[in-house]
C-alpha positions as CSV (number, residue, x, y, z in Angstrom):
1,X,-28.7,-3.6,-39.4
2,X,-31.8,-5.8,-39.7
3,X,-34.7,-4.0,-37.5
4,X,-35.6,-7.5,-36.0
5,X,-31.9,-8.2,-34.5
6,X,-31.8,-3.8,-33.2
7,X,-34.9,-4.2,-31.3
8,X,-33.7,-7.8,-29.3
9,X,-30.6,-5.4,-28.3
10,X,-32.2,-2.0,-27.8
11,X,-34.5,-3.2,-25.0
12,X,-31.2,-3.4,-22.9
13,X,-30.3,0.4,-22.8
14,X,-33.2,0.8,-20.4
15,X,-30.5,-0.9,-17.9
16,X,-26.7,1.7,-19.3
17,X,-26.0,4.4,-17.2
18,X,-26.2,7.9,-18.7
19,X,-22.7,9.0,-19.6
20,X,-23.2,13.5,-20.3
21,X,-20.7,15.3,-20.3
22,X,-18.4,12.3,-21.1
23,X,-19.7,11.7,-23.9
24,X,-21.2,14.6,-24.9
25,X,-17.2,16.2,-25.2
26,X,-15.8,13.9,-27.7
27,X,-17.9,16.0,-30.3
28,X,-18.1,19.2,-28.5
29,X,-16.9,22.1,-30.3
30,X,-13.6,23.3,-28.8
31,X,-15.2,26.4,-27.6
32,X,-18.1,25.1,-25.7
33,X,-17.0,25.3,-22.1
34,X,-15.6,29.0,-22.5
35,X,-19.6,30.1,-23.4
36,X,-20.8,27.3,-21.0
37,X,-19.1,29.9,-18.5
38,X,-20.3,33.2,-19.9
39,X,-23.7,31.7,-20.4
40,X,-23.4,30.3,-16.4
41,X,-25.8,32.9,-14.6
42,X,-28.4,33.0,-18.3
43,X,-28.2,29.3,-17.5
44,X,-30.8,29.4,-14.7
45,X,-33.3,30.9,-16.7
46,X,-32.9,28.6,-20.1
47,X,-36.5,27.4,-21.9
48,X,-36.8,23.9,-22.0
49,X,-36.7,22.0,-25.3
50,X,-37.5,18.5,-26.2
51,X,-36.1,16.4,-29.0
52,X,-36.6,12.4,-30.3
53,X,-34.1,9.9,-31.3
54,X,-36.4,8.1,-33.4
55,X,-35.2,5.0,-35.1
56,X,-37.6,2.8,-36.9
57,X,-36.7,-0.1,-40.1
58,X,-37.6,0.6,-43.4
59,X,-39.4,-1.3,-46.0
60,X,-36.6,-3.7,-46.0
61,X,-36.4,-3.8,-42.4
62,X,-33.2,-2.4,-42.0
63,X,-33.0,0.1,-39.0
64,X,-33.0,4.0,-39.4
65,X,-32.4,7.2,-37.4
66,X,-34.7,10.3,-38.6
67,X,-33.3,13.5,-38.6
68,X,-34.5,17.2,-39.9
69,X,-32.9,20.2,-42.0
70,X,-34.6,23.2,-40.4
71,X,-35.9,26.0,-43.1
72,X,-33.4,29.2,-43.5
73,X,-34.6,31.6,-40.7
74,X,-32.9,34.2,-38.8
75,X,-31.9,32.3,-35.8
76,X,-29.0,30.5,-34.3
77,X,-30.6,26.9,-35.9
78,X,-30.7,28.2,-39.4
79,X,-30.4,25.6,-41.6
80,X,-29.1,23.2,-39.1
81,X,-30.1,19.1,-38.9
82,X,-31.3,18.0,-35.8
83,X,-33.4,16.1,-34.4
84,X,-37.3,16.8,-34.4
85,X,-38.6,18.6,-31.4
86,X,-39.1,22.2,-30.5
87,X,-40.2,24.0,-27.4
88,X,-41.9,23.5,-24.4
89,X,-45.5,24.3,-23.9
90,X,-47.6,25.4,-21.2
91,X,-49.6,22.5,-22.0
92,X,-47.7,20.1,-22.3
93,X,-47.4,17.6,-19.2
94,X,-44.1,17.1,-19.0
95,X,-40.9,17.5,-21.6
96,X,-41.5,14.0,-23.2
97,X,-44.8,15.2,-24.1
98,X,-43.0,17.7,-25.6
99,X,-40.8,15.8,-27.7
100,X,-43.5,13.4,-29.0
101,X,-46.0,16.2,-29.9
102,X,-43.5,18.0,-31.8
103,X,-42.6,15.2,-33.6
104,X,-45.8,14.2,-34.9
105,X,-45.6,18.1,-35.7
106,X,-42.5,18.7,-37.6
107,X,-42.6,15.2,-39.7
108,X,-46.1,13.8,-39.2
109,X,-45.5,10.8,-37.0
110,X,-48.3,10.0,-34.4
111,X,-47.3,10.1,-30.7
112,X,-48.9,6.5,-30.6
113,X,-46.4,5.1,-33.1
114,X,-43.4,5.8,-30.5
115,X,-42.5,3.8,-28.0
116,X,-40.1,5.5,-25.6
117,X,-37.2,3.3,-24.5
118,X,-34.8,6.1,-22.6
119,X,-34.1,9.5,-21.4
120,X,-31.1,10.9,-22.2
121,X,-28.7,13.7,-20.9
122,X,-30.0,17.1,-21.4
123,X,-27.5,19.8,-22.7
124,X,-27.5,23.4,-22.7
125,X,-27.1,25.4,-25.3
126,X,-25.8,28.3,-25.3
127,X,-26.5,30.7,-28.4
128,X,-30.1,30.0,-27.8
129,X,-30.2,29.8,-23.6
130,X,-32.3,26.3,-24.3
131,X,-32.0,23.3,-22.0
132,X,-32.7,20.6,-24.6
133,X,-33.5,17.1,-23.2
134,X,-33.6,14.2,-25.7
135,X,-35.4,10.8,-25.5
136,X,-34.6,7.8,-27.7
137,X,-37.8,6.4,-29.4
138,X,-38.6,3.4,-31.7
139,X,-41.1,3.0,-33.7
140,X,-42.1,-1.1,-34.9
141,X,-43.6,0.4,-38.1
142,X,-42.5,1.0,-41.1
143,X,-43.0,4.8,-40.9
144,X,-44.5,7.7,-43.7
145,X,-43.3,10.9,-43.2
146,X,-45.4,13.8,-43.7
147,X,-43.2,17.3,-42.9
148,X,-43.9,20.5,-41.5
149,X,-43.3,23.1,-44.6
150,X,-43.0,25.6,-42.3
151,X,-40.4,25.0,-40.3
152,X,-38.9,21.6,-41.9
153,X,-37.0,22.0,-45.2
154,X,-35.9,18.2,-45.6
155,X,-36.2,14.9,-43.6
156,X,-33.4,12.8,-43.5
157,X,-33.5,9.1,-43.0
158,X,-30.0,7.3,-42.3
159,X,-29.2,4.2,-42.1
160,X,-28.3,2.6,-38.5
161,X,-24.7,1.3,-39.9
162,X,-24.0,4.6,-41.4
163,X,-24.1,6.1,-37.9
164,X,-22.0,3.7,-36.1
165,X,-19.5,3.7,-38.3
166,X,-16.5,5.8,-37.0
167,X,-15.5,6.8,-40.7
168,X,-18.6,9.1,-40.4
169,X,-17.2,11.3,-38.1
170,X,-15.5,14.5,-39.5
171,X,-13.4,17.5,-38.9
172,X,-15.0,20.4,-39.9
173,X,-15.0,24.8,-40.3
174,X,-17.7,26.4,-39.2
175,X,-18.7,30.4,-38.5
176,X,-19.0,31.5,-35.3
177,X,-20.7,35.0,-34.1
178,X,-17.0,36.1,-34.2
179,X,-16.7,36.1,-37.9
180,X,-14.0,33.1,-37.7
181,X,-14.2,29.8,-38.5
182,X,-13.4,27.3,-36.1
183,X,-12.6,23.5,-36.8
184,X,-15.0,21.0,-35.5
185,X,-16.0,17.6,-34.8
186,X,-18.6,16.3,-36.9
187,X,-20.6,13.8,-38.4
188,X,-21.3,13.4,-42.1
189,X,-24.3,11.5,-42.5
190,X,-26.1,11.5,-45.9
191,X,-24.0,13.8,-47.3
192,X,-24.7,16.4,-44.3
193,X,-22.8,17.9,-41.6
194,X,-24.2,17.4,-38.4
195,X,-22.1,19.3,-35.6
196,X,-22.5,21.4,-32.2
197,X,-25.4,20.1,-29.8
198,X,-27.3,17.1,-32.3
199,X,-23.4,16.2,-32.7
200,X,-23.1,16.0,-28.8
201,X,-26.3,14.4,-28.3
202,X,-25.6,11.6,-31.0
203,X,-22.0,11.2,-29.5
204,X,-24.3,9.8,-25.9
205,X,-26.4,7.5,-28.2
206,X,-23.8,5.9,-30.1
207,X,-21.3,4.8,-26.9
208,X,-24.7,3.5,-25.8
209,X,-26.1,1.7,-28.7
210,X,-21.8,0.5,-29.1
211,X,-21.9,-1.2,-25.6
212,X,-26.0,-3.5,-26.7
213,X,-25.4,-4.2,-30.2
């Protein structure tokens, strides 16, 4: 989609109500709610985590979502794409501040650059006890990445129609901390399979950005 035509739409999701947990479980992992209840009293005690939605058009102008593969690490992420963010710090003012610092972080893109258009739903997860709350930014500029060799492996750049289009979304297997694989709902973007909470977050954006464009 050309960048010109997104941004005369995107302005309106300002004005959609937030849909969660609606959303959210149409790529939920079918065994989400049963650790959502063993998790229930950790809950109250989760860190906070921010994460950004960034899209922005490339040379040609057409519009694209940013995603990153985290390095191999012995954690719950390992490996995983998401979207960049990370935790919250004590000095940080608020979560958003969060989100935008990490991202300028993780793939080198200046907190200036992003114009915050939304907050979305946060969602726990579980594995981790993190409340992650995600924001949906734009950026006007043609954007160079720089990324975090520390903690970012690869940075993905996918194209806007890719996203939306419904073929994109996948059944998958994935481990659990059981030793069984599961099947999954998914998206394969890129070649990648993104699944569990970026799944759920980008399941929210995309019956937004369905109902504006």
């Amino acid at each position: 989609m050309d960048f010109n035509t997104f941004l005369e739409s995107i302005v309106n999701i300002k004005h959609l109500p937030l849909l969660g947990e609606e959303a959210h479980a149409k790529l939920s992992p079918p065994y989400r709610l049963d650790l959502a209840e063993k998790y229930k009293e950790k809950r109250k005690s989760a860190s906070k985590a921010g994460v950004m939605a960034l899209f922005y058009p490339d040379e040609n102008r057409k519009t694209h979502l940013v995603f990153i593969l985290r390095k191999s690490y012995k954690g719950v992420h390992s490996a995983q794409i998401g979207f960049p963010g990370g935790k919250f710090e004590k000095t940080d003012l608020d979560i958003m501040e969060t989100a935008l610092r990490e991202t300028e972080e993780e793939i080198g893109v200046p907190t200036k650059q992003v114009e915050v258009l939304k907050t979305l739903s946060p969602l726990y997860i579980p594995p981790s006890n993190f409340m992650v709350h995600p924001f949906l930014g734009i950026s006007r500029d043609t954007l160079q990445f720089v990324k975090q060799e520390t903690e970012v492996e690869e940075i993905l750049e996918v194209r806007l129609n890719d996203f939306l289009d419904d073929r994109n979304i996948v059944s998958t297997k994935v481990p659990t901390s059981y030793n069984v694989e599961v099947e999954v709902p998914a998206f394969k973007l890129n070649g990648h399979i993104v699944w569990g909470a970026t799944a759920m977050m980008l399941s929210e954006i995309k019956v937004l950005l369905k109902d504006i464009l």
